[in-house]
N, C-alpha and C positions, 0 to 999 in steps of 0.2 A: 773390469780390470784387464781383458786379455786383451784390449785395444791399445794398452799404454804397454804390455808388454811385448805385442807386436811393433811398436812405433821405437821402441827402446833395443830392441834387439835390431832391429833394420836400422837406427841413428847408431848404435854402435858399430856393427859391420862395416856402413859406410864411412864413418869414422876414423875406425882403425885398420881395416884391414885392406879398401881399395886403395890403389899406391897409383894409379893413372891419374893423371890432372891435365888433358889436354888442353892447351893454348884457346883461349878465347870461347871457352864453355863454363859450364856451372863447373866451384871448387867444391867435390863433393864432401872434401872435410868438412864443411861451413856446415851444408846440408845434413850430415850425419849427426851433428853439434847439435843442429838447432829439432833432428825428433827425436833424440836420447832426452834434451832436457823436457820434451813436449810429453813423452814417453810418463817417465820421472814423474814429472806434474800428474798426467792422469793416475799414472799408480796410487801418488799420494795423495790424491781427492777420492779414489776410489774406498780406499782405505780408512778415509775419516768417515767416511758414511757420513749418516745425518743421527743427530741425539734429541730427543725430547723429554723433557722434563714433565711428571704430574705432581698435583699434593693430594693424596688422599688423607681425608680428616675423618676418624673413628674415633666410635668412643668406645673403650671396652672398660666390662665389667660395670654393667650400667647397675642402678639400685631399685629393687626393687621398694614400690612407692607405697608396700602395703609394711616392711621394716624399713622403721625408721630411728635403727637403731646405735644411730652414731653421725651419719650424715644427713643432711635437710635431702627430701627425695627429690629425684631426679637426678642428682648429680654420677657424674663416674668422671671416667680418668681418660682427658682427651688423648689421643695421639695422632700426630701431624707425619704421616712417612714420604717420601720425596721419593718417586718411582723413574728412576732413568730409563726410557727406552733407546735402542741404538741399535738402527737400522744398518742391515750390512747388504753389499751387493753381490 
């Protein structure tokens, strides 16, 4: 992230605060414009990071197959949990 806010601080400066525009050179407003938004953008990709999704499938409170005193053995109670990871820089 401190390369988007290096590039965003230096397109702002140049931006707004240089007032010179010599005749027949680069308009440094243009230039100032174009790494404030460049800036911007990496901030905000830096910031989305990357996410990744898993499904872990458990069974809890499995039965035991020696009582069988209510459900046919083997059975218990799936659960499916959706693990977001997100990665940050």
């Amino acid at each position: 992230m401190a390369p988007g806010v290096t590039l965003a601080v230096i397109g702002a400066i140049l931006a707004f605060a240089v007032r010179t525009s010599p005749t027949g050179t680069v308009n440094w407003r243009v230039v100032g414009l174009i790494l404030l938004v460049a800036g911007v953008g990496l901030i905000w990709h830096a910031r989305r990071g990357s996410t990744h999704q898993r499904v872990v499938t458990t069974v809890e409170d499995p039965v035991d197959p020696h009582d069988l005193g209510g459900r046919p053995a083997g059975q218990g109670r799936t659960v499916r949990k959706v693990i977001e990871d997100r990665d940050h820089e």
